[in-house]
C-alpha positions as CSV (number, residue, x, y, z in Angstrom):
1,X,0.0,0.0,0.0
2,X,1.5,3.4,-0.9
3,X,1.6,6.1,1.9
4,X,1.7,9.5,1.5
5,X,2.8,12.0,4.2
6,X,0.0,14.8,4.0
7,X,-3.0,11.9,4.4
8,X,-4.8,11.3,7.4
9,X,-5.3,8.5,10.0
10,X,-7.5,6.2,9.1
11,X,-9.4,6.3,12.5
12,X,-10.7,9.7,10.7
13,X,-11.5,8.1,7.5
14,X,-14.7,7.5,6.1
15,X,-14.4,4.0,5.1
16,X,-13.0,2.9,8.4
17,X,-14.9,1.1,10.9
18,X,-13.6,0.6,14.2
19,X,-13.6,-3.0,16.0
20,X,-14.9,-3.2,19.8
21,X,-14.0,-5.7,22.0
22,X,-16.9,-6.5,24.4
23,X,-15.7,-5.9,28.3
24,X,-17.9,-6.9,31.0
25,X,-20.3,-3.7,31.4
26,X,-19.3,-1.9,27.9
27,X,-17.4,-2.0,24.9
28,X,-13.9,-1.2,24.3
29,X,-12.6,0.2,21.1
30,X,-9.6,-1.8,19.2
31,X,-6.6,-0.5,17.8
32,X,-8.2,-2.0,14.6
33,X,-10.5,-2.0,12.2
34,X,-12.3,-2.7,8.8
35,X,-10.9,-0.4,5.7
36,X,-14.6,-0.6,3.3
37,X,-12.3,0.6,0.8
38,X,-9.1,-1.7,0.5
39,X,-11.3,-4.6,2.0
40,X,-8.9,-4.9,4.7
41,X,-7.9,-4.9,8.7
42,X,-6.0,-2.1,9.4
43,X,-4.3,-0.3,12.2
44,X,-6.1,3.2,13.8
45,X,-3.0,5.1,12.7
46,X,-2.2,4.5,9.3
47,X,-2.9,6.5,6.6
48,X,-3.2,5.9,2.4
49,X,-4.0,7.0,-0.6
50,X,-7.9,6.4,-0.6
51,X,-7.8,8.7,2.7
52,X,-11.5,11.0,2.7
53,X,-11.8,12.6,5.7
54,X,-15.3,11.3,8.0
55,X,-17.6,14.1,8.4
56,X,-20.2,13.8,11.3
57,X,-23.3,13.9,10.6
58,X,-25.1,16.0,13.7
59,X,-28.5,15.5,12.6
60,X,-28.2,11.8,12.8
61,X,-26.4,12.0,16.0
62,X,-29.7,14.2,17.6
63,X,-31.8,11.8,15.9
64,X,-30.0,8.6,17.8
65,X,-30.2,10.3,21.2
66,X,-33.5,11.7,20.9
67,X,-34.2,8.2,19.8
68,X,-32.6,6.5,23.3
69,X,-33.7,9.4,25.2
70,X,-37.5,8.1,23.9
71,X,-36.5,4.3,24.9
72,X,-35.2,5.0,28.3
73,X,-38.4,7.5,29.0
74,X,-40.5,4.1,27.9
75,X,-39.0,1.8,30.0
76,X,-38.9,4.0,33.0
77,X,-42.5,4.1,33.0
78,X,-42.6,0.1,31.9
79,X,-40.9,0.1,35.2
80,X,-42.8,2.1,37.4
81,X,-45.7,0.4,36.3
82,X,-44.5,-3.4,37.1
83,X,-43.6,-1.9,40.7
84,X,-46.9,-0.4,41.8
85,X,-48.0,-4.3,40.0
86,X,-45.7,-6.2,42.7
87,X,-46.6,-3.6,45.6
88,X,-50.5,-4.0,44.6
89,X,-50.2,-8.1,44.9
90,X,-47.7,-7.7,48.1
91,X,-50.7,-6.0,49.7
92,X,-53.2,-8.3,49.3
């Protein structure tokens, strides 16, 4: 693979998808990943020729935590609900 200086790290590139590992209570990011482009695993920190730098999207970011912030409002109440159930059957 040819490197030039002036490209960027391909943890900043669009066609580069990080690997997690899964821990016990979260997910860690690899030094790793998928290149989409060369159909390859490569390294966070190297760089080529097919280098386009990832723009983030902020509208789909507000969409995905408006989205969860939906969810966990939902299962709060799911929640609440199956309490005041097990306190209702407790009294009787």
């Amino acid at each position: 693979m040819e490197v030039k200086k002036n490209c960027g790290k391909c943890f900043q590139c669009k066609y580069f998808d990080c690997y997690y590992t899964r821990e016990i209570k979260q997910f860690k990011k690899a030094k790793c990943g998928w290149c989409k482009k060369n159909k390859e695993v490569v390294k966070l920190q190297n760089s080529c020729v097919n280098y386009i730098f990832k723009q983030k999207n902020v509208r789909y970011d507000y969409s995905i935590k408006r989205f969860l912030s939906d969810v966990l409002t939902e299962l709060s109440e799911l929640r609440q609900i199956l309490e005041e159930e097990n306190n209702a059957k407790n009294e009787m």
